[in-house]
mmCIF file of the N, C-alpha and C atoms, coordinates in Angstrom:
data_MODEL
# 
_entry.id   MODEL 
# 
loop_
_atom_site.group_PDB 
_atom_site.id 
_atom_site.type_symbol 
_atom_site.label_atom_id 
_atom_site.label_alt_id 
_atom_site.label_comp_id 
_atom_site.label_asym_id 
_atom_site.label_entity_id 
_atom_site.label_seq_id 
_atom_site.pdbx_PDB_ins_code 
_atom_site.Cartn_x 
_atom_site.Cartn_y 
_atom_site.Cartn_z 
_atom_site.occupancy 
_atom_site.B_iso_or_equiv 
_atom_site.pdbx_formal_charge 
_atom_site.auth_seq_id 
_atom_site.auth_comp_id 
_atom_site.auth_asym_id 
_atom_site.auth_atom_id 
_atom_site.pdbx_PDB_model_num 
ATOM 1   N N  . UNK A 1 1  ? 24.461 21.387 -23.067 1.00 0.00 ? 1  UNK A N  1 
ATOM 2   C CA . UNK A 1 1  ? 24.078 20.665 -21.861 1.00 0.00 ? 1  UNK A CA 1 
ATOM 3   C C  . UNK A 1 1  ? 23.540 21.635 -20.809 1.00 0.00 ? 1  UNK A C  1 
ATOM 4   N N  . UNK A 1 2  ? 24.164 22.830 -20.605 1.00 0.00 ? 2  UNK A N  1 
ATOM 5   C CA . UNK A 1 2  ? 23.433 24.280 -19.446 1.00 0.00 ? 2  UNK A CA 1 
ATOM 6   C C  . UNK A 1 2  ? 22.383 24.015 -20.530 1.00 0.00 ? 2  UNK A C  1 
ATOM 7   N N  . UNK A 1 3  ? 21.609 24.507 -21.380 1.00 0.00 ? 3  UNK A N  1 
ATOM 8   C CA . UNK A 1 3  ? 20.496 25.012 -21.510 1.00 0.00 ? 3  UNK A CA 1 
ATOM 9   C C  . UNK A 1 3  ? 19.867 23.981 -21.208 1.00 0.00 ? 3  UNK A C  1 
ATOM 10  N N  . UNK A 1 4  ? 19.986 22.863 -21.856 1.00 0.00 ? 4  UNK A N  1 
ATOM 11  C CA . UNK A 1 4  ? 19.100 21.668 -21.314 1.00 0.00 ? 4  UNK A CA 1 
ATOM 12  C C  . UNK A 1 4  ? 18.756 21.135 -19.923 1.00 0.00 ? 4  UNK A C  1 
ATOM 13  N N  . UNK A 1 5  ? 19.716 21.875 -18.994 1.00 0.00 ? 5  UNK A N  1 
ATOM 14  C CA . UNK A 1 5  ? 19.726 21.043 -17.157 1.00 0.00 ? 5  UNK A CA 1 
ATOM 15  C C  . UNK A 1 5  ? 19.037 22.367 -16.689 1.00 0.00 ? 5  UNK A C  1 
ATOM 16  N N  . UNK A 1 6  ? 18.915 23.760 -17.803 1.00 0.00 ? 6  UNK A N  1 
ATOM 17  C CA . UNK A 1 6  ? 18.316 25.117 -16.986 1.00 0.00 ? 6  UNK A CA 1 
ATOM 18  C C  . UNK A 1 6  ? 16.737 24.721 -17.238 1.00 0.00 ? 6  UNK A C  1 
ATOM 19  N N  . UNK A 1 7  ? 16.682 24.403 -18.169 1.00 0.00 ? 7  UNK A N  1 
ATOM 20  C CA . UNK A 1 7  ? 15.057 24.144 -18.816 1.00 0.00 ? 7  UNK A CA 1 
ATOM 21  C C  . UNK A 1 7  ? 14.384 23.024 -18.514 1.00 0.00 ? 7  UNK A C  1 
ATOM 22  N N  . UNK A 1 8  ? 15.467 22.263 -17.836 1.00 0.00 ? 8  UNK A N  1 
ATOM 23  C CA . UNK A 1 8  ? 14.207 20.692 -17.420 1.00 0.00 ? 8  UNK A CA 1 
ATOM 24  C C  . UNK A 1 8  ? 13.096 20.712 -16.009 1.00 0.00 ? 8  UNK A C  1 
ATOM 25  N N  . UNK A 1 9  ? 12.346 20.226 -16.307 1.00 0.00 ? 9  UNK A N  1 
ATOM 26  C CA . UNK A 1 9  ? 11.191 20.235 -15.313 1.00 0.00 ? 9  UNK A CA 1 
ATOM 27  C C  . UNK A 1 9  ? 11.588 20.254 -13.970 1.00 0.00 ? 9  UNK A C  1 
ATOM 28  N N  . UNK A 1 10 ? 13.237 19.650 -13.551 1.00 0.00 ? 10 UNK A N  1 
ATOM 29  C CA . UNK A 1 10 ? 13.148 18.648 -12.466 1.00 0.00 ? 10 UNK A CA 1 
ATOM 30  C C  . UNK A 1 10 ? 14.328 19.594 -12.402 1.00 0.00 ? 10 UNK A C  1 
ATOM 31  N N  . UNK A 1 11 ? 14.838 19.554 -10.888 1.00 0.00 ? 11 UNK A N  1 
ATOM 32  C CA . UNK A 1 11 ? 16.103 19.906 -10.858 1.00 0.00 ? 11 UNK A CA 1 
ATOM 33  C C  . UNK A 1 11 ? 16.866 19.278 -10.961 1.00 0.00 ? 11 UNK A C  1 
ATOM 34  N N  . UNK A 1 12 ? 18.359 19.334 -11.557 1.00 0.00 ? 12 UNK A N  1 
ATOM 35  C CA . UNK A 1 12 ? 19.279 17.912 -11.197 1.00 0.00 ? 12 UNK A CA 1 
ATOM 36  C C  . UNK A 1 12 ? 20.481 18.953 -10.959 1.00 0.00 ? 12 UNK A C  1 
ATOM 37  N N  . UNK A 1 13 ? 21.308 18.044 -9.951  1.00 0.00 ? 13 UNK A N  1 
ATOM 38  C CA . UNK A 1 13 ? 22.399 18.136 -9.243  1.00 0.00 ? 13 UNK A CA 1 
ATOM 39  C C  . UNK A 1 13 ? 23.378 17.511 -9.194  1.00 0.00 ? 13 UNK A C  1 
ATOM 40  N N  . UNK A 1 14 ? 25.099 17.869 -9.599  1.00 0.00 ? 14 UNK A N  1 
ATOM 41  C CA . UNK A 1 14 ? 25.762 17.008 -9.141  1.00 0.00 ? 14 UNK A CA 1 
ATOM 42  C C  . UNK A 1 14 ? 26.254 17.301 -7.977  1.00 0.00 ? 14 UNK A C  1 
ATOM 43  N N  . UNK A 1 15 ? 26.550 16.293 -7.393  1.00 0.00 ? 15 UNK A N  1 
ATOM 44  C CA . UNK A 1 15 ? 27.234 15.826 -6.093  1.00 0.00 ? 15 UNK A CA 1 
ATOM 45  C C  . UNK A 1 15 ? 28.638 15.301 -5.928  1.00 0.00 ? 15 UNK A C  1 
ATOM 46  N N  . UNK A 1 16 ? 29.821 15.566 -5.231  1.00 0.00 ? 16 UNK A N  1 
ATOM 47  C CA . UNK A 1 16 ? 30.942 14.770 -4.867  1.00 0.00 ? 16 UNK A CA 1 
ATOM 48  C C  . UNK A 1 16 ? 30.636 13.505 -4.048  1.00 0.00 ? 16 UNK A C  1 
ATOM 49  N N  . UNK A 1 17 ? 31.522 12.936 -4.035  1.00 0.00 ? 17 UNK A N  1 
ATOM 50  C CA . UNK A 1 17 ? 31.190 11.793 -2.488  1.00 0.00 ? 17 UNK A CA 1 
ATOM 51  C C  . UNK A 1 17 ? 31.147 12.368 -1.022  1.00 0.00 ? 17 UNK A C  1 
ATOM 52  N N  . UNK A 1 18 ? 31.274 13.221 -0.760  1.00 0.00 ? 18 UNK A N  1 
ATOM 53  C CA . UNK A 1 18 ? 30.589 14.103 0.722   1.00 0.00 ? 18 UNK A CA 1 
ATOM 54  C C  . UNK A 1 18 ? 29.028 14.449 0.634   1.00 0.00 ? 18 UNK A C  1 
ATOM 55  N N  . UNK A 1 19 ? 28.919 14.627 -0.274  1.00 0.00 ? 19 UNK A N  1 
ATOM 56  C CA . UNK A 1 19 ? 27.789 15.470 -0.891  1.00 0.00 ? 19 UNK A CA 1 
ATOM 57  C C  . UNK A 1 19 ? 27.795 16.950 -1.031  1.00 0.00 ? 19 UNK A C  1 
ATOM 58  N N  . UNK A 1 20 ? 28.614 17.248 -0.824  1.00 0.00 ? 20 UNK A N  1 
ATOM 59  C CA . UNK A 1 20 ? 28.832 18.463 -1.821  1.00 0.00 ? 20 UNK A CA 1 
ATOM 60  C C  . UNK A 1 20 ? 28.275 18.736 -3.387  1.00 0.00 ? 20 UNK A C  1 
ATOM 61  N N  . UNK A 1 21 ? 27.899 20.314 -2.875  1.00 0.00 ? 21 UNK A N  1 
ATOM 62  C CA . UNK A 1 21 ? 26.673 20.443 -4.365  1.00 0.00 ? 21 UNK A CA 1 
ATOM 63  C C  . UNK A 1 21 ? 28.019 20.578 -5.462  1.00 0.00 ? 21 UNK A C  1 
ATOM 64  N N  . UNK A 1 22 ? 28.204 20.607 -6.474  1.00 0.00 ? 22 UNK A N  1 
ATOM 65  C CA . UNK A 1 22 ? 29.176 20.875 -7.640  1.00 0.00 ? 22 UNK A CA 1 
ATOM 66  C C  . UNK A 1 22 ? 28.422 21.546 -8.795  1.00 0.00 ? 22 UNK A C  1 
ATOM 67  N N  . UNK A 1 23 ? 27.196 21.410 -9.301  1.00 0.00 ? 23 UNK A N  1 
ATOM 68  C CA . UNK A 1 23 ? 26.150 22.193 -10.050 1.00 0.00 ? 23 UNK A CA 1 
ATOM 69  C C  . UNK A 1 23 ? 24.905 21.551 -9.838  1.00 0.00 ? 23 UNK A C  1 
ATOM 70  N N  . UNK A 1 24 ? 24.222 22.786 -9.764  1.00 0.00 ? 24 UNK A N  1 
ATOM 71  C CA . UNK A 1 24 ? 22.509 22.745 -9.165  1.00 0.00 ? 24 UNK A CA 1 
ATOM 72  C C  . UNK A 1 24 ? 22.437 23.596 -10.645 1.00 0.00 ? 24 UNK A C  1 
ATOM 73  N N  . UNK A 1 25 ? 20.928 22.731 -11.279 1.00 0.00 ? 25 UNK A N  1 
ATOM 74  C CA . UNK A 1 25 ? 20.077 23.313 -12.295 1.00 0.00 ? 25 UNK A CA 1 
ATOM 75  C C  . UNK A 1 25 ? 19.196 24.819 -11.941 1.00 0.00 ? 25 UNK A C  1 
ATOM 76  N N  . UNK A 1 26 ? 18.645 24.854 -10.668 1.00 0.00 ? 26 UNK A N  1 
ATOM 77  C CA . UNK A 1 26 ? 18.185 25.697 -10.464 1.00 0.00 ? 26 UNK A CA 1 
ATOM 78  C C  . UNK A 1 26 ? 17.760 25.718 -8.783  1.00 0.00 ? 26 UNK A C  1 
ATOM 79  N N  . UNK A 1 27 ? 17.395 26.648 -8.339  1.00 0.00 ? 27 UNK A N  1 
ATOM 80  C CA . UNK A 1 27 ? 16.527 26.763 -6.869  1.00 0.00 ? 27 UNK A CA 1 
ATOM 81  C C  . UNK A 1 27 ? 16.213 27.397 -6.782  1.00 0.00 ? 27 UNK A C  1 
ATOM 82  N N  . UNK A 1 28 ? 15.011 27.350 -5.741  1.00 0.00 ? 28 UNK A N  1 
ATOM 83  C CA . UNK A 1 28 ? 13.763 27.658 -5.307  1.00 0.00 ? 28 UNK A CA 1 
ATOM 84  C C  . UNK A 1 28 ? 13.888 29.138 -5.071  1.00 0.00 ? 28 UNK A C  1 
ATOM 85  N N  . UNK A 1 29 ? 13.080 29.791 -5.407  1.00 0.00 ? 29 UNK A N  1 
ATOM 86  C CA . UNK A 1 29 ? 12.770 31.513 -5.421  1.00 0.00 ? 29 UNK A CA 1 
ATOM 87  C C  . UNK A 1 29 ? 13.707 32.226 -4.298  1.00 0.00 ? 29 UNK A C  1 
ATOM 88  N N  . UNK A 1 30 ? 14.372 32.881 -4.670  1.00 0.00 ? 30 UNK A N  1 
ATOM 89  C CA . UNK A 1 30 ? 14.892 33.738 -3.722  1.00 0.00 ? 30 UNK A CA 1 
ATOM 90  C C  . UNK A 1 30 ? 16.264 33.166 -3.489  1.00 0.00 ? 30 UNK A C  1 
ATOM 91  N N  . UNK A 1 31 ? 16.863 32.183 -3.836  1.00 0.00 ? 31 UNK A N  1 
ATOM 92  C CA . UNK A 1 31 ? 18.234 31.811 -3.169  1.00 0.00 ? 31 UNK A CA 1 
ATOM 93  C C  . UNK A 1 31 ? 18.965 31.524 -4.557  1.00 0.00 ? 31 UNK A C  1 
ATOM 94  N N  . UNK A 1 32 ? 20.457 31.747 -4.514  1.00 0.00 ? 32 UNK A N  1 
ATOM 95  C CA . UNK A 1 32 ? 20.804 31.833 -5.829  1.00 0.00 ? 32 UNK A CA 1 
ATOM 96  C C  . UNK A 1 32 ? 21.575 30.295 -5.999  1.00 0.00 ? 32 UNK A C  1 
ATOM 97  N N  . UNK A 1 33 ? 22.127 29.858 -7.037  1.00 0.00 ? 33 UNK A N  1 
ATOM 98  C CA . UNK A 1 33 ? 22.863 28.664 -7.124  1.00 0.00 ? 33 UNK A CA 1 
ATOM 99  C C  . UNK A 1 33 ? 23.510 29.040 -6.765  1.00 0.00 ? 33 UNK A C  1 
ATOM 100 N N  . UNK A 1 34 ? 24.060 30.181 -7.334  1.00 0.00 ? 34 UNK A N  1 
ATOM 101 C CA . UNK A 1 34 ? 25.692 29.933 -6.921  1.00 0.00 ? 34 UNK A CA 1 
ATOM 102 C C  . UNK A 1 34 ? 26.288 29.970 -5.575  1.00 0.00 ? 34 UNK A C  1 
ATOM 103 N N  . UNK A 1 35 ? 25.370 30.323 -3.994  1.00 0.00 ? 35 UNK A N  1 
ATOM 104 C CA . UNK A 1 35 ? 25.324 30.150 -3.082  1.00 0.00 ? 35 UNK A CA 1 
ATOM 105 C C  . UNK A 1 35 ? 25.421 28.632 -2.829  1.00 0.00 ? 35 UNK A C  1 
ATOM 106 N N  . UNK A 1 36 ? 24.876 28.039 -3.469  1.00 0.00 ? 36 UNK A N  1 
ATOM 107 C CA . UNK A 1 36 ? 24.622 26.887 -2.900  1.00 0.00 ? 36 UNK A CA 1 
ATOM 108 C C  . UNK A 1 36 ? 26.123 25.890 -3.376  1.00 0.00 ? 36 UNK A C  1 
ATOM 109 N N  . UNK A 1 37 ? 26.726 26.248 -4.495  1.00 0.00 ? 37 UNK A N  1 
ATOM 110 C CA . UNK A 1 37 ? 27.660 25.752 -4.585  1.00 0.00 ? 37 UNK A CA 1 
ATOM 111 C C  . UNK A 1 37 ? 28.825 25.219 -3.744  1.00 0.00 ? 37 UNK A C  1 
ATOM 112 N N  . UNK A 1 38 ? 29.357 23.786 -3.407  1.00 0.00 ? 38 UNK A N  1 
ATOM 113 C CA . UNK A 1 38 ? 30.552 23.737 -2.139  1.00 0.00 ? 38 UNK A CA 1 
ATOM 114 C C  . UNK A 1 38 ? 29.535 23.444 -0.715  1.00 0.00 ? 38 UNK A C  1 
ATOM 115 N N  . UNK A 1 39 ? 28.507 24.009 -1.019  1.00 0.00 ? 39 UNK A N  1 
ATOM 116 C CA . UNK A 1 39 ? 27.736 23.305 0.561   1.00 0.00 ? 39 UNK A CA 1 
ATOM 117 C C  . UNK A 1 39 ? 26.965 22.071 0.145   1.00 0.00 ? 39 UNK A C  1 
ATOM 118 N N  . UNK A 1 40 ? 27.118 21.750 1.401   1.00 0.00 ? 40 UNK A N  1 
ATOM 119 C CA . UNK A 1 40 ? 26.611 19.879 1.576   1.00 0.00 ? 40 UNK A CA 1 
ATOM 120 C C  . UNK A 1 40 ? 25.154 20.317 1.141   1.00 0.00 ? 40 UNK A C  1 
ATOM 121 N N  . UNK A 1 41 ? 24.659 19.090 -0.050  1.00 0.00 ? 41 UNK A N  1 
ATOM 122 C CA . UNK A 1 41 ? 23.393 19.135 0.197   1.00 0.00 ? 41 UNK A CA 1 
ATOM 123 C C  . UNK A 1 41 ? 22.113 18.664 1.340   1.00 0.00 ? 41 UNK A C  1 
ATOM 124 N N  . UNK A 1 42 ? 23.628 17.919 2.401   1.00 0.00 ? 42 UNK A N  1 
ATOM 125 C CA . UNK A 1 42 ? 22.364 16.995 3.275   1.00 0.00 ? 42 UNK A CA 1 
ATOM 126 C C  . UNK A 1 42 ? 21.924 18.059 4.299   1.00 0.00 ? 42 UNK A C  1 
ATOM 127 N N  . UNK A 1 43 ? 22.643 19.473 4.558   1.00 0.00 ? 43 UNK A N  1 
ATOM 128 C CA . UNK A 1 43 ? 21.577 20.976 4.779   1.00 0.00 ? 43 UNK A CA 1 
ATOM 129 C C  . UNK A 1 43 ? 20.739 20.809 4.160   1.00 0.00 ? 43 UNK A C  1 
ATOM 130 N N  . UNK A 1 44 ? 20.448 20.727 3.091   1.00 0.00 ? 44 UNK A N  1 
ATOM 131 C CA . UNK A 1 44 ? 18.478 21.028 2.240   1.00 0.00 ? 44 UNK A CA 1 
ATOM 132 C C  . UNK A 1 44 ? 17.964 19.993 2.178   1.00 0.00 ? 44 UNK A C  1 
ATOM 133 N N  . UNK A 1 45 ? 18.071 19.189 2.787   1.00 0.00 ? 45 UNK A N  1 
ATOM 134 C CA . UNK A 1 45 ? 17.304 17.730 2.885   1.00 0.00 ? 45 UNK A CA 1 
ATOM 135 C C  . UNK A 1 45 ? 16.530 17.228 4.371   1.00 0.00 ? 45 UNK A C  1 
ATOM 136 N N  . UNK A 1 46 ? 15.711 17.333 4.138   1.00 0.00 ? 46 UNK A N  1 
ATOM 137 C CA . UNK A 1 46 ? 14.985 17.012 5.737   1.00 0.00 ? 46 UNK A CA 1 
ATOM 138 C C  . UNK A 1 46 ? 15.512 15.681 6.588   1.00 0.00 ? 46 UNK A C  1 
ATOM 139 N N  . UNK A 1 47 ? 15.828 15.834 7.548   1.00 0.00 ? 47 UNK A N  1 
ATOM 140 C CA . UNK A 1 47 ? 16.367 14.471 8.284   1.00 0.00 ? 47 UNK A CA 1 
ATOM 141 C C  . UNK A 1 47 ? 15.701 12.989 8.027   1.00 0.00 ? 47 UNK A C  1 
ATOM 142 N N  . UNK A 1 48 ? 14.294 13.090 7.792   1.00 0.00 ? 48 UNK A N  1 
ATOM 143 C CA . UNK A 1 48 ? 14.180 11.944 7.043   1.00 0.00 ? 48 UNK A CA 1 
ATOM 144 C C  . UNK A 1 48 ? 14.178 11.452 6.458   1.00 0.00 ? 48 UNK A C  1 
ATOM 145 N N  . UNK A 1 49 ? 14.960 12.350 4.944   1.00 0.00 ? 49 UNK A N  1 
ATOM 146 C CA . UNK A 1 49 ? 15.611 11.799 3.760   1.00 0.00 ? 49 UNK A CA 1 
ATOM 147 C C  . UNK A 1 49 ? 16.578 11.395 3.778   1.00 0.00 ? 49 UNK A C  1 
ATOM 148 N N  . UNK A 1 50 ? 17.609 11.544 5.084   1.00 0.00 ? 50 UNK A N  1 
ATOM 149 C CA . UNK A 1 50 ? 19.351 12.129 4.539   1.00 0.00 ? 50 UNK A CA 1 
ATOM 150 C C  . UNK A 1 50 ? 19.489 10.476 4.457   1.00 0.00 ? 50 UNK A C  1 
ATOM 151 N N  . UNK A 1 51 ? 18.520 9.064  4.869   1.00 0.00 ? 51 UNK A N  1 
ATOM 152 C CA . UNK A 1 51 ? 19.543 8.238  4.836   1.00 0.00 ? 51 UNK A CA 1 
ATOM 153 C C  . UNK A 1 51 ? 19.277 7.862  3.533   1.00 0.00 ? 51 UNK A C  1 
ATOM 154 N N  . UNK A 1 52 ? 18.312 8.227  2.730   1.00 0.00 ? 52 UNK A N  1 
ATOM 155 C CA . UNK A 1 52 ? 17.882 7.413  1.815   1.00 0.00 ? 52 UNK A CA 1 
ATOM 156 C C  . UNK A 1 52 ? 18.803 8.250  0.464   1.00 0.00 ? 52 UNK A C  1 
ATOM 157 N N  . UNK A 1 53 ? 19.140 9.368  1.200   1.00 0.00 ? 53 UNK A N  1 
ATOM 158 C CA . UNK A 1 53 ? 20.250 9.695  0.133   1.00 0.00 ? 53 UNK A CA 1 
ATOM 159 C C  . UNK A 1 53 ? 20.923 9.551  0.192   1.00 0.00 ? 53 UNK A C  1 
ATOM 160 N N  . UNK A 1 54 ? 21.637 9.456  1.147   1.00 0.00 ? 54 UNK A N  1 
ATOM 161 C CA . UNK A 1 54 ? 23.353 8.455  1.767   1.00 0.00 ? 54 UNK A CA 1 
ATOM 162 C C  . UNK A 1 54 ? 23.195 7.316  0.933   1.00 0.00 ? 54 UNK A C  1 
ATOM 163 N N  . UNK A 1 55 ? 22.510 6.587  0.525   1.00 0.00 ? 55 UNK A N  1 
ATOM 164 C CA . UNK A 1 55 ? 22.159 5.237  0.370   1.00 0.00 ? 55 UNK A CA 1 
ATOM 165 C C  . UNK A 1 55 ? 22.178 5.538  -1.338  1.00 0.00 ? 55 UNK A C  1 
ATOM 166 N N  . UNK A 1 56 ? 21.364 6.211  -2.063  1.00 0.00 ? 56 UNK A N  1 
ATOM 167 C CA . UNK A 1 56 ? 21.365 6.833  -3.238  1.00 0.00 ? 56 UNK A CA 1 
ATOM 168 C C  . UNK A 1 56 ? 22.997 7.684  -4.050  1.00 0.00 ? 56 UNK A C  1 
ATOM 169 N N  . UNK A 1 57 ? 23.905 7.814  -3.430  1.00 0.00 ? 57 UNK A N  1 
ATOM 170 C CA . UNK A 1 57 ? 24.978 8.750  -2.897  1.00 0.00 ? 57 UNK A CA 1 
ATOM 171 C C  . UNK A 1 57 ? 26.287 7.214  -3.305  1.00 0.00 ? 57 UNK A C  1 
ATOM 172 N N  . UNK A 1 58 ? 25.687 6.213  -2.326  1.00 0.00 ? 58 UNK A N  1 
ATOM 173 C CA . UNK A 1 58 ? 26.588 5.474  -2.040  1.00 0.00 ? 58 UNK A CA 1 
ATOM 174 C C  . UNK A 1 58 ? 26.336 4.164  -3.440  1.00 0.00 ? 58 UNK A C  1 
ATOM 175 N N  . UNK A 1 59 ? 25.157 4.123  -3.563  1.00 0.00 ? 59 UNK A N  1 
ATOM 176 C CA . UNK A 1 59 ? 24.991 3.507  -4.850  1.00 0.00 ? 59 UNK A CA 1 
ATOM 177 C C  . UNK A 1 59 ? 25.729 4.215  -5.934  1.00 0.00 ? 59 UNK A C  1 
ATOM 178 N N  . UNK A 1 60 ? 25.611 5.122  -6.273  1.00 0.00 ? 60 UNK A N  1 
ATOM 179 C CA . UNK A 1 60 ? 26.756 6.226  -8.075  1.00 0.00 ? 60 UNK A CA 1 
ATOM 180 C C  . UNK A 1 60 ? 27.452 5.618  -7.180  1.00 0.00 ? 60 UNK A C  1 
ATOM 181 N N  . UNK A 1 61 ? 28.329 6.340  -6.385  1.00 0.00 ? 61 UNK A N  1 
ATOM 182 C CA . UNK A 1 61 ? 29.907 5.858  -6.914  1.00 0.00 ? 61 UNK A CA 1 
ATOM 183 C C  . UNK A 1 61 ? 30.141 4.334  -6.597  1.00 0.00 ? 61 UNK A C  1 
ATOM 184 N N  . UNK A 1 62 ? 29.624 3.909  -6.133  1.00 0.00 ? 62 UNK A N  1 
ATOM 185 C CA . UNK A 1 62 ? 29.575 1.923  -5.911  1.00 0.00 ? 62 UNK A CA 1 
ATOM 186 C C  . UNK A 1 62 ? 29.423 0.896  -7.551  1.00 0.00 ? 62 UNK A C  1 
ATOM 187 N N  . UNK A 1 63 ? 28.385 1.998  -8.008  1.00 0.00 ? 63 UNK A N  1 
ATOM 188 C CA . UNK A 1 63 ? 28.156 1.069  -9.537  1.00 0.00 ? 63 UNK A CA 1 
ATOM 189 C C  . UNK A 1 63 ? 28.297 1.883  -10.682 1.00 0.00 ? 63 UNK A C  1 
ATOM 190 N N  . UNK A 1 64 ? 28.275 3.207  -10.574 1.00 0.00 ? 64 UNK A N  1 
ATOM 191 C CA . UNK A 1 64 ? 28.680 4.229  -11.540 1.00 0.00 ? 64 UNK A CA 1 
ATOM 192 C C  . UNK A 1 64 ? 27.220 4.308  -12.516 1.00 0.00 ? 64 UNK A C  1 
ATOM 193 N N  . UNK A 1 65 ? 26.084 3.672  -11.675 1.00 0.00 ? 65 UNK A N  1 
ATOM 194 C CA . UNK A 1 65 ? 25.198 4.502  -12.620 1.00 0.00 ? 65 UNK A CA 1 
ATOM 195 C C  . UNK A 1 65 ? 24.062 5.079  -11.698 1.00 0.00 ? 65 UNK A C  1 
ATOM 196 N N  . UNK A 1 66 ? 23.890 6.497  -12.486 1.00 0.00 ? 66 UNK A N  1 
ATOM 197 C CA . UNK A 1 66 ? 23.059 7.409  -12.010 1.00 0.00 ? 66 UNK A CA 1 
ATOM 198 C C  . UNK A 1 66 ? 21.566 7.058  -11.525 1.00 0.00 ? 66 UNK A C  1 
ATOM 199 N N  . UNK A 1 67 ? 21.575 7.535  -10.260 1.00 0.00 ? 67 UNK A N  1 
ATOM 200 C CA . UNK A 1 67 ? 20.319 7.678  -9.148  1.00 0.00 ? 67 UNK A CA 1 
ATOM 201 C C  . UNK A 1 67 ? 19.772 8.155  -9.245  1.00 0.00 ? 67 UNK A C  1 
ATOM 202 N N  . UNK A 1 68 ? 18.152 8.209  -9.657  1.00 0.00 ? 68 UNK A N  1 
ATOM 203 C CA . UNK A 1 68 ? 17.137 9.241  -8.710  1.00 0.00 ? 68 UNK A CA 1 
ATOM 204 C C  . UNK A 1 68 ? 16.351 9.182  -7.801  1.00 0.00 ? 68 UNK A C  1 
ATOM 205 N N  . UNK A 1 69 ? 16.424 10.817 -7.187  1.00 0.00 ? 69 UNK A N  1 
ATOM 206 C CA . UNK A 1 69 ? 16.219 10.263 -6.223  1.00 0.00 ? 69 UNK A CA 1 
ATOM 207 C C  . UNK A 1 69 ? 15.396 11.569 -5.568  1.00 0.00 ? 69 UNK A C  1 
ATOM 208 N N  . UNK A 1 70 ? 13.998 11.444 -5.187  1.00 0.00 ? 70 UNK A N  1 
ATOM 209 C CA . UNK A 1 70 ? 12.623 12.701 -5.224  1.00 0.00 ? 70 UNK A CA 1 
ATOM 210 C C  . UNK A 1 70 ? 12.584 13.048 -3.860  1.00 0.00 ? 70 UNK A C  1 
ATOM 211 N N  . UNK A 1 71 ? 12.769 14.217 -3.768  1.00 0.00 ? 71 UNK A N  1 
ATOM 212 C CA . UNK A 1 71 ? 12.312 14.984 -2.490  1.00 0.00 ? 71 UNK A CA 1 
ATOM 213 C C  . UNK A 1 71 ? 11.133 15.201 -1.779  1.00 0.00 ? 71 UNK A C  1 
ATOM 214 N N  . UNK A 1 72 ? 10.242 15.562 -0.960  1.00 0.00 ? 72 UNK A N  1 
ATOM 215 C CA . UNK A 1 72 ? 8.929  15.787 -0.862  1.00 0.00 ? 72 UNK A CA 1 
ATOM 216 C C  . UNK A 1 72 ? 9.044  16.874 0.098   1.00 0.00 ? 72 UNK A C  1 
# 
């Protein structure tokens, strides 16, 4: 399952219900995962995403099936 979430096109992330990162596939040049681990992801999300990920966030654990959900 690591090699497959290191090698996919897309990043994927899990999240707690805070949003806390728990494993990131990868990030962007220069910053490591494992930094990012334990911090909120709604830091790397521009304010005009955070509700639509609150909303994305609140759907998983509401119906238990997985969200996506694209950054720009």
């Amino acid at each position: 399952l690591k090699t497959i979430t290191e090698n996919a096109p897309d990043v994927i992330i899990e999240l707690d219900h805070e949003g806390k990162i728990l494993f990131i596939s990868r990030l962007f040049s220069g910053h490591k995962k494992e930094n990012a681990i334990g911090e909120s992801y709604f830091d790397w999300v521009p304010m005009n995403q955070r509700d639509i990920l609150q909303n994305s966030l609140n759907a998983v654990f509401d119906t238990g099936i997985m969200q996506n959900y694209e950054m720009y």
